[in-house]
Structures are given as C-alpha cells and as structure tokens.
PyMOL commands that place a pseudoatom at each C-alpha (Angstrom):
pseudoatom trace, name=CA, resn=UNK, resi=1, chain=A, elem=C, hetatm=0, pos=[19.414, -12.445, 0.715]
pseudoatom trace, name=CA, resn=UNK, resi=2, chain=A, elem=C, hetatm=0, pos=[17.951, -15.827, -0.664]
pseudoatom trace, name=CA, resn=UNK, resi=3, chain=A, elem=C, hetatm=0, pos=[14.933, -16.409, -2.263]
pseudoatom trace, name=CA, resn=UNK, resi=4, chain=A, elem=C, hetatm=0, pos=[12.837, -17.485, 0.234]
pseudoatom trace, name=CA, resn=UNK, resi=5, chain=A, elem=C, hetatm=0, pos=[13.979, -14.715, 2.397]
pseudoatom trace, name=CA, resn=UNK, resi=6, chain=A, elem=C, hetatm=0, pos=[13.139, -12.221, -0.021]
pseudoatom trace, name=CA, resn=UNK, resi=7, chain=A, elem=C, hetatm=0, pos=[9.740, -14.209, -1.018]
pseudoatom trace, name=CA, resn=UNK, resi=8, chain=A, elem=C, hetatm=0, pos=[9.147, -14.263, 3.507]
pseudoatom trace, name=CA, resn=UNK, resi=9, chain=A, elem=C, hetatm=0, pos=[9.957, -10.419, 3.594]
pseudoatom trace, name=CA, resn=UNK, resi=10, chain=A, elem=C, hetatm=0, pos=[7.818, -9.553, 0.762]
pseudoatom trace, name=CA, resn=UNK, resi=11, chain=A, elem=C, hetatm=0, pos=[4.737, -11.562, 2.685]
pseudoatom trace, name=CA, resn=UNK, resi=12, chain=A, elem=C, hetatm=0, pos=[5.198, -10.106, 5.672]
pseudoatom trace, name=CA, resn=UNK, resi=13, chain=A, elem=C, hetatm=0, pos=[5.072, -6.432, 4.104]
pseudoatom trace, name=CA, resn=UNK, resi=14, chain=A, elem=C, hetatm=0, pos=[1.864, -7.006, 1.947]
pseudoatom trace, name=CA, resn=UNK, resi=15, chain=A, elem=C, hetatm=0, pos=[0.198, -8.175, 5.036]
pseudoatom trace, name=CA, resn=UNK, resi=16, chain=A, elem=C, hetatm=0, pos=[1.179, -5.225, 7.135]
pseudoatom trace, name=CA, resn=UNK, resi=17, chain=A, elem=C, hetatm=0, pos=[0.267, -2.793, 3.851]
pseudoatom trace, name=CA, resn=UNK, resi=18, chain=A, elem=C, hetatm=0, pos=[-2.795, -5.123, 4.075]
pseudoatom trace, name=CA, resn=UNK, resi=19, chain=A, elem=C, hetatm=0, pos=[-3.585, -3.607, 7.514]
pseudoatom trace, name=CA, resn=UNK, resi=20, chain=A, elem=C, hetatm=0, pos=[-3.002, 0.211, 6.466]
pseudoatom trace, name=CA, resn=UNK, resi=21, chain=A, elem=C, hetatm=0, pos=[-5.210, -0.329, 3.485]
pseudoatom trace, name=CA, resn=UNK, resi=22, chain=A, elem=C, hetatm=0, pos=[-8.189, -1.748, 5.365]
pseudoatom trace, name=CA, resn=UNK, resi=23, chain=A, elem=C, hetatm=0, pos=[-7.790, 0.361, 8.389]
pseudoatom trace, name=CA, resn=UNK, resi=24, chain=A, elem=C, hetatm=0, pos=[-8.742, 3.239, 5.824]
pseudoatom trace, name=CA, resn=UNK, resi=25, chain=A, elem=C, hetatm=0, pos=[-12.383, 2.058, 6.002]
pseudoatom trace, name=CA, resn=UNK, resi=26, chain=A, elem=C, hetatm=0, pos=[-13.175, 2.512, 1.816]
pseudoatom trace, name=CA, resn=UNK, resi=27, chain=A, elem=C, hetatm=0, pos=[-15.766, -0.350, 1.950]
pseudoatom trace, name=CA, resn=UNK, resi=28, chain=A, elem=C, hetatm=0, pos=[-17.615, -1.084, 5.295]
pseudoatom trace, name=CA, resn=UNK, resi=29, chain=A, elem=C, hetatm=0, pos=[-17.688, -5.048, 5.619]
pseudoatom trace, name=CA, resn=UNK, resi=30, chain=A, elem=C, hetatm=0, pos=[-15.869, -5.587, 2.651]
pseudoatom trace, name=CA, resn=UNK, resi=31, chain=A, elem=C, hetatm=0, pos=[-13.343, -8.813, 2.455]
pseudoatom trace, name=CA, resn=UNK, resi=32, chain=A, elem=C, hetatm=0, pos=[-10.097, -7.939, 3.969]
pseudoatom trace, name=CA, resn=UNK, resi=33, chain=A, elem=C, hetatm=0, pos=[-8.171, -9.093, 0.965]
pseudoatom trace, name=CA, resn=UNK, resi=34, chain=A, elem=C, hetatm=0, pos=[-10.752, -6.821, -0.687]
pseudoatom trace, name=CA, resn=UNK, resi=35, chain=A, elem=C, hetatm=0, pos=[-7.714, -4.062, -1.753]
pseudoatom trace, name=CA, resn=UNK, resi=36, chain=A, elem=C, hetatm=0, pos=[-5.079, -6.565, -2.203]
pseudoatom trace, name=CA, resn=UNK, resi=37, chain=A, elem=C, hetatm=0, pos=[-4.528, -5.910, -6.189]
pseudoatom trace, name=CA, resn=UNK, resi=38, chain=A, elem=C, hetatm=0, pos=[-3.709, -2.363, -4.867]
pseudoatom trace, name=CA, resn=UNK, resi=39, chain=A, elem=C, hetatm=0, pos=[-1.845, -3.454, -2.447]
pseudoatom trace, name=CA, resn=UNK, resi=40, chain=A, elem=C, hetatm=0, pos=[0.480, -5.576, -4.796]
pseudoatom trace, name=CA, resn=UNK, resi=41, chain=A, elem=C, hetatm=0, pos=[0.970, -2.913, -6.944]
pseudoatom trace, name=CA, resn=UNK, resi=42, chain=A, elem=C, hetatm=0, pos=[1.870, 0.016, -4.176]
pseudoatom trace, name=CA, resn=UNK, resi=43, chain=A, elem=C, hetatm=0, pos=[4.237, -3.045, -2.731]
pseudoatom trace, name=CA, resn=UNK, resi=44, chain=A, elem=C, hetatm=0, pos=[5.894, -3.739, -6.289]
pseudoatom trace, name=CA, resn=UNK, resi=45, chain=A, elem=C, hetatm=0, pos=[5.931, 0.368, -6.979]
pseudoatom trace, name=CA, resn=UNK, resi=46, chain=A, elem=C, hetatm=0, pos=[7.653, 0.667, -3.363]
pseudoatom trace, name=CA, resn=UNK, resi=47, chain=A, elem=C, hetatm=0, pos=[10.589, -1.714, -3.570]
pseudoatom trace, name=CA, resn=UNK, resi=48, chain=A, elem=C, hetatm=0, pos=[11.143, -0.088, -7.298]
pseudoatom trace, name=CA, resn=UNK, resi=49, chain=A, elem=C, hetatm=0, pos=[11.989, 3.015, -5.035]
pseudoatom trace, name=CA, resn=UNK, resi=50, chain=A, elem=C, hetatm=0, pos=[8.575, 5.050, -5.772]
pseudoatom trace, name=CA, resn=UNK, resi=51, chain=A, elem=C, hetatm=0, pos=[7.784, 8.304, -3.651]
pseudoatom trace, name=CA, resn=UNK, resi=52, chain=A, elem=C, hetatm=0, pos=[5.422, 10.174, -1.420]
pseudoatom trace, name=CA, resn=UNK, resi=53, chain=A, elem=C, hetatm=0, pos=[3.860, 11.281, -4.887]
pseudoatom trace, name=CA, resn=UNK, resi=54, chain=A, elem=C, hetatm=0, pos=[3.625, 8.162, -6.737]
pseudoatom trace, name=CA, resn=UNK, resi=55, chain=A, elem=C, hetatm=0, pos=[1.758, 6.293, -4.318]
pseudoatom trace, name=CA, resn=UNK, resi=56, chain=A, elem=C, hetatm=0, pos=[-0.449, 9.011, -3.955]
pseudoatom trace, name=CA, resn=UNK, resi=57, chain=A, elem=C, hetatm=0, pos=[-1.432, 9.290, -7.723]
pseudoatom trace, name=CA, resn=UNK, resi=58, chain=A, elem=C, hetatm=0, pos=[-1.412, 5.494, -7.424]
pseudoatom trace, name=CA, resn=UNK, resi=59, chain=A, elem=C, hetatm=0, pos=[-4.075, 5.453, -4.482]
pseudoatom trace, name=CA, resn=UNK, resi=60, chain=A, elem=C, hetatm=0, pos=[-6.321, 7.967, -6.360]
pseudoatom trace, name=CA, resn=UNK, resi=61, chain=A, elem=C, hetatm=0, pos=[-6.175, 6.145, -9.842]
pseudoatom trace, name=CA, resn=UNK, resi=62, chain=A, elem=C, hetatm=0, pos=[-6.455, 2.553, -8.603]
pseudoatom trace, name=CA, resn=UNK, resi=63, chain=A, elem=C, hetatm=0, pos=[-9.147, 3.738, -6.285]
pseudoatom trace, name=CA, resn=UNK, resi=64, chain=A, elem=C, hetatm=0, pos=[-11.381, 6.466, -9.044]
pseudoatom trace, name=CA, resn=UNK, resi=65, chain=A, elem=C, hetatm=0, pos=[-10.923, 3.329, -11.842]
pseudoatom trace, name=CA, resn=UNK, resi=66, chain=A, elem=C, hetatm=0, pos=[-10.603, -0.160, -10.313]
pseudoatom trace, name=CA, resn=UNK, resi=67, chain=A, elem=C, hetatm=0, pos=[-13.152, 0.346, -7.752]
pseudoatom trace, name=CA, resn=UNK, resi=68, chain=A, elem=C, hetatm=0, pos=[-15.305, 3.022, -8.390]
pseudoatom trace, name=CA, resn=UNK, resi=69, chain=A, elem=C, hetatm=0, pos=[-14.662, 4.673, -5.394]
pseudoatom trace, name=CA, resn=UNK, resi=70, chain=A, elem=C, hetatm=0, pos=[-14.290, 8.627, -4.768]
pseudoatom trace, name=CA, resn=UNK, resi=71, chain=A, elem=C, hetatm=0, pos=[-11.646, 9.448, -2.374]
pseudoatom trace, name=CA, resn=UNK, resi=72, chain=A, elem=C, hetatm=0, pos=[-11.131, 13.084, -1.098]
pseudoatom trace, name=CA, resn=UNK, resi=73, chain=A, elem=C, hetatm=0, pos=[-7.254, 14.257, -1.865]
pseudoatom trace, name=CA, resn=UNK, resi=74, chain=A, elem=C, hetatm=0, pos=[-6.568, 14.935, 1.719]
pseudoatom trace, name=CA, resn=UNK, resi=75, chain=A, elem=C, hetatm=0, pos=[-7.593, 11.321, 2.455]
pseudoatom trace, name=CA, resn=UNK, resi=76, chain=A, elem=C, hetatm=0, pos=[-5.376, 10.011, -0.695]
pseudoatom trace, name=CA, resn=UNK, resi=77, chain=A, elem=C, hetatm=0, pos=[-2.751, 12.295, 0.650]
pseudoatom trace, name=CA, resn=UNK, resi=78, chain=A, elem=C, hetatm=0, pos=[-3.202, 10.901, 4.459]
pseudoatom trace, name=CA, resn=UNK, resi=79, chain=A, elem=C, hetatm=0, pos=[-2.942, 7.103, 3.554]
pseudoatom trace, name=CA, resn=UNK, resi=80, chain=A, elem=C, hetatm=0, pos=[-0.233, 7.799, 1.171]
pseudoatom trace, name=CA, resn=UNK, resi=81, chain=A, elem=C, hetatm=0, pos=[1.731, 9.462, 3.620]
pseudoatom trace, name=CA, resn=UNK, resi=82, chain=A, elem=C, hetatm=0, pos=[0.974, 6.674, 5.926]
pseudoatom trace, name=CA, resn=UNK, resi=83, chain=A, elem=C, hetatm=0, pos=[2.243, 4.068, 3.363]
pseudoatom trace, name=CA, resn=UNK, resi=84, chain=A, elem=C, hetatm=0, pos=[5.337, 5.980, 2.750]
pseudoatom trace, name=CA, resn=UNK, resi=85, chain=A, elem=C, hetatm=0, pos=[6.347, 6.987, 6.843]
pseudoatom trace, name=CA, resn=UNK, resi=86, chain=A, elem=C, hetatm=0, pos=[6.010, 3.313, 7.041]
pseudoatom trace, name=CA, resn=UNK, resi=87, chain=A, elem=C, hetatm=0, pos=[7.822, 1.862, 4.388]
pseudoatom trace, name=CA, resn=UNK, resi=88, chain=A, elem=C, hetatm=0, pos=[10.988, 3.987, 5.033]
pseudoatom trace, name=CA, resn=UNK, resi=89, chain=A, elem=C, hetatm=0, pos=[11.006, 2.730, 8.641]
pseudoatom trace, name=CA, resn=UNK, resi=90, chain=A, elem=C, hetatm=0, pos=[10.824, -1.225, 7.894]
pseudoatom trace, name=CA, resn=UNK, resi=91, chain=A, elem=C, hetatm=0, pos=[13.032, -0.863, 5.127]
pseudoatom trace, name=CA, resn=UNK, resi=92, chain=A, elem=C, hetatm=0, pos=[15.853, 1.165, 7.559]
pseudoatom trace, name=CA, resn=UNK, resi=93, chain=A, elem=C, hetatm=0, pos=[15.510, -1.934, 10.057]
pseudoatom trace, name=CA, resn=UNK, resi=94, chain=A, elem=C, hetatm=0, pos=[16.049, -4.438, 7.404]
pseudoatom trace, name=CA, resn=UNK, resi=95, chain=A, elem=C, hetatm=0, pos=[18.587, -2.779, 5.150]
for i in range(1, 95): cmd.bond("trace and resi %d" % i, "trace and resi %d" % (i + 1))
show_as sticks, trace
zoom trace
C-alpha cells in the first residue's frame, strides 16, 4: 500500500472512531472534534495491534486526566468493546 493510501485509510478510520466516540454522549453540545486527541491515540494504539484491555485502560485514563471526566467501568468497558468489535471487522475487509 502507498502512502497516500495508507494516509486515505487512516482518515477514513479516525472519522468513523470519530463517530463511536461522540455517539458516547461524554459532553452534551460539545465540538465533535471535541475527543479527537483520544481518538488519535486509540487509532495509533490500534494499528500497533493493542487489545480489548488496552483501549479500555486507555479510555479511562485519557478520559479521568485529559478531561476531567468520570466514566463508570461498565461504560469504559462498553465503548471499548465497541472500538475493538469494530476495528477487527474493518481491518478483516481491508487486510
């Protein structure tokens, strides 16, 4: 894969991580590129192969220090498994 292939694949999956971020509600009428640092790094943490786990510790650190926010573990647990579910089925139809 070229470089601009890999730079068009990697756009379209932090916009649709985008939309499972901000379909988790966190901050009523915030921006939608509101969680996009977050979203970079579960992206980056993804293609380096990262787990159900790691993106779940991610979620809750990111979210407890970078934003203040406080995030019930089933929630964490919920989006994380959302992140995950999807991830493995875009990267079967492209690999």
């Amino acid at each position: 894969m070229d470089k601009e292939n890999i730079k068009k694949e990697f756009r379209e999956k932090f916009f649709e991580l985008r939309k499972i971020l901000n379909s988790w509600g966190l901050i009523p009428g915030s921006p939608r590129d509101e969680f996009d640092g977050l979203n970079h790094q579960i992206l980056s943490y993804l293609y380096k192969g990262a787990d159900f786990n790691k993106i779940a510790r991610i979620l809750d650190s990111e979210l407890t220090v970078t934003y203040g926010l406080s995030v019930d573990e089933d929630s964490t647990k919920e989006v994380a498994s959302d992140i995950v579910e999807w991830w493995n089925s875009t990267t079967r139809i492209l690999g």
